[in-house]
C-alpha positions, -999 to +999 in steps of 0.1 A: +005+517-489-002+511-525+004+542-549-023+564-556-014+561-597-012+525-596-052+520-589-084+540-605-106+553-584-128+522-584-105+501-573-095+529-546-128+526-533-130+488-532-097+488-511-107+509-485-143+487-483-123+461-477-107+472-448-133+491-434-133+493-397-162+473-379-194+497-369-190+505-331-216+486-312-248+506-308-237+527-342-273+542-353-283+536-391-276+567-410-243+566-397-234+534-407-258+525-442-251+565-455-229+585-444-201+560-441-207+548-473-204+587-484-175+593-466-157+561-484-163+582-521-154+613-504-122+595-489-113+577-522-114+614-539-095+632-513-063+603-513-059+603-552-056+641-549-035+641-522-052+656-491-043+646-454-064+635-428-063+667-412-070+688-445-107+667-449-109+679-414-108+709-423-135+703-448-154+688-432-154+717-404-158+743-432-191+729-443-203+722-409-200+755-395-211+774-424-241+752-419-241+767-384-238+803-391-260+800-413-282+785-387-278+812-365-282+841-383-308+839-417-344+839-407-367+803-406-378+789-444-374+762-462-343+776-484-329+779-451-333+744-437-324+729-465-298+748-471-286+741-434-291+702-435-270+700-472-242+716-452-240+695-421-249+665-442-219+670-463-194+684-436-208+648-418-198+626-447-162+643-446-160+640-412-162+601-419-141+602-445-109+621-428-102+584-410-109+562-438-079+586-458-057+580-428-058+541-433-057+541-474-025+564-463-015+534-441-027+547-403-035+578-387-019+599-359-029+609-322-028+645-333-051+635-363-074+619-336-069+645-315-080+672-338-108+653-352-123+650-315-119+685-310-140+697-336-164+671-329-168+681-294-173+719-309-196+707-339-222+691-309-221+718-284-224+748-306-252+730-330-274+731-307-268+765-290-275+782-328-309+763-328-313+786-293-302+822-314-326+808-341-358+798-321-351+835-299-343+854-327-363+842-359-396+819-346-426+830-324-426+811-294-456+806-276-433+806-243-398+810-234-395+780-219-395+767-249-359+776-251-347+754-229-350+727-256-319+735-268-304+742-244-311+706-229-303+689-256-266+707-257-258+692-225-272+659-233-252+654-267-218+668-247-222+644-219-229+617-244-197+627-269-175+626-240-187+592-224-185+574-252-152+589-261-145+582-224-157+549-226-132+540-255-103+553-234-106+534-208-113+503-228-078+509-244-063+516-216-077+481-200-067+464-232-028+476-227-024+466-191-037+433-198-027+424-227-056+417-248-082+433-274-105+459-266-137+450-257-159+456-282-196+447-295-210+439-325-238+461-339-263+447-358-293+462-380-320+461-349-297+480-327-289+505-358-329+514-363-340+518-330-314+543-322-319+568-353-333+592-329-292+594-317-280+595-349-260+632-359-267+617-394-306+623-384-302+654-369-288+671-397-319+658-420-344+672-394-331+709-407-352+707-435-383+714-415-373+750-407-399+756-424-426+750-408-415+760-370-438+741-348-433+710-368-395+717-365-395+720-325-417+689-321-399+667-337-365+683-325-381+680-290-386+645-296-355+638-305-341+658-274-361+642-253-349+602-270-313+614-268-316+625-232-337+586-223-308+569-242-278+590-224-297+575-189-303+538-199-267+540-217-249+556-184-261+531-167-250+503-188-214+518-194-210+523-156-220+485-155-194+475-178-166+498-161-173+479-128-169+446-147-135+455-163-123+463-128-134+433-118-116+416-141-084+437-141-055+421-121-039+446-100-007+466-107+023+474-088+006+509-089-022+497-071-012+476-050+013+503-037-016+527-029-035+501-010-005+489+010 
């Protein structure tokens, strides 16, 4: 780990570019072309001051659910939204920038991880329930059923957090018992563009048009209704490639112990 007074800040940011970790296959382009590259500035600041991983978590959950209080509870305009969509933009850039610390610091922890999933998996469920409290409390629906929106599109980014966290699990766990790298894909800037519509980066953006109310539940409808088509077409694809590392897996003494 190279001393944080024996580098400026440029040079800082040029070592952690160099060891950035590859974009996960699939990664959508905000994500990878903005708010990564954010998060490295971010990341480069918060080592030479000191901070941990878990402090720019902290951060980075500050911003993001004052973002979503504020959601919640002031009524529809546009000082609102973009009020709302600075907040989770930034608390999104730090939320990149909490792992990039961990490797100028010379590698994270599995509490680090652990508490950076945590507040994920809180961030994506309750995001979408204070769009519900907003669209009941401050926008005139034409029909209630309008509310299940958001309420739809809660369960389909939880499902989707948790199998693709899932879906990395496994893959280490497969990797361990036998003995080689991870699978993993390569993402390119085709894949990254056509899924924007999945991308948290995206999301937050779309916050601006509170606004304008209609436009701001079409187009968030929209984008539930992409997120929920990918989360199908994807489920089916991972559950392909679980059956295929099973395949591939030699058995263990563990197995072959429950099948004797």
């Amino acid at each position: 780990m190279t001393p944080r007074g024996a580098e400026t800040y440029r040079e800082t940011v040029a070592r952690l570019a160099s060891a950035q970790k590859k974009a996960a296959r699939g990664a959508p382009a905000y994500s990878i072309y903005v708010n990564r590259r954010v998060g490295r500035y971010l990341a480069a600041w918060a080592y030479r001051a000191g901070l941990t991983p878990n402090q720019v978590s902290g951060i980075s959950a500050a911003f993001t659910f004052t973002g979503i209080i504020l959601l919640a509870v002031l009524p529809v305009s546009w000082f609102t939204g973009i009020g709302v969509a600075l907040l989770l933009a930034v608390g999104y850039a730090f939320d990149s920038a909490d792992g990039q610390v961990a490797r100028l610091r010379g590698g994270g922890s599995l509490s680090g991880e652990w508490l950076d999933h945590v507040v994920d998996s809180v961030k994506i469920a309750s995001l979408h329930l204070a769009v519900l409290v907003t669209m009941f409390l401050h926008m005139d629906l034409t029909t209630p059923w309008l509310l299940l929106i958001p309420i739809g599109y809660s369960v389909v980014a939880c499902v989707s957090f948790f199998a693709m966290i899932l879906n990395d699990q496994l893959k280490r766990v497969y990797a361990a018992r036998a003995k080689v790298d991870a699978p993993a894909g390569r993402s390119t800037l085709l894949r990254s563009l056509l899924v924007i519509p999945t991308d948290y980066g995206f999301l937050c953006l779309v916050f601006v048009l509170l606004g304008s109310p209609v436009l701001f539940i079409v187009v968030y409808g929209l984008m539930a209704v992409a997120n929920a088509g990918h989360l199908l077409l994807a489920s089916r694809k991972w559950f392909r490639d679980m059956v295929a590392l099973d395949a591939d897996r030699a058995p263990t003494p563990a197995d072959e112990a429950v099948t004797a």
